[in-house]
N, C-alpha and C positions, 0 to 999 in steps of 0.2 A: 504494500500500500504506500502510495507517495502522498508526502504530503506540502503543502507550499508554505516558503515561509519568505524575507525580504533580508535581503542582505546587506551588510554595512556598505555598502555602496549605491543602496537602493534599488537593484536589483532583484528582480522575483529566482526564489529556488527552489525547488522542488528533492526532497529527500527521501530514498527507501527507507522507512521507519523500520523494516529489519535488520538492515545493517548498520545501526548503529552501536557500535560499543558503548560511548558515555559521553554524558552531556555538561559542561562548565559553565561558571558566570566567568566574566572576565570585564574589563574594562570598558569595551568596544560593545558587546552584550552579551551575547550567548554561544558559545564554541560547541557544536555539533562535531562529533569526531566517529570516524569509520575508520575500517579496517585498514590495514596496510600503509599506514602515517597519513592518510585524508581527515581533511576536518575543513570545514563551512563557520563562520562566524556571521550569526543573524542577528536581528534588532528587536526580536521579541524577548520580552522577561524569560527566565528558565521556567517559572509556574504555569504559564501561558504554553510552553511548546508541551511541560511532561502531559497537560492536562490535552490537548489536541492529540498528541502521540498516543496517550491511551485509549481517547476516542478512536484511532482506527485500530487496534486492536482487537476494539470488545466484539464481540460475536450479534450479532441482531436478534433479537428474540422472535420467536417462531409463535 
């Protein structure tokens, strides 16, 4: 599942919420990091991505 988020340059980005390993605050906002030394630094709060990330996750109820 991808999900979109804005990038310290104002740019739209788009993330596979499977791959990512872990998420930081940092100065600039929020460092999104994946495997293999990739990482994305967006401009949303951390509360703001885990709670969107979790949304795609959850399973829809039947």
């Amino acid at each position: 599942m991808f999900v979109k988020f804005t990038s310290t340059d104002r740019v739209p980005v788009a993330v596979n919420a499977t791959q990512i390993s872990f998420i930081t605050s940092n100065s600039e906002g929020t460092r999104i990091r994946f495997g293999e030394g990739r990482s994305v630094t967006v401009v949303e709060p951390i509360d703001e991505i885990m709670d969107r990330l979790n949304k795609t996750n959850a399973l829809p109820e039947v």
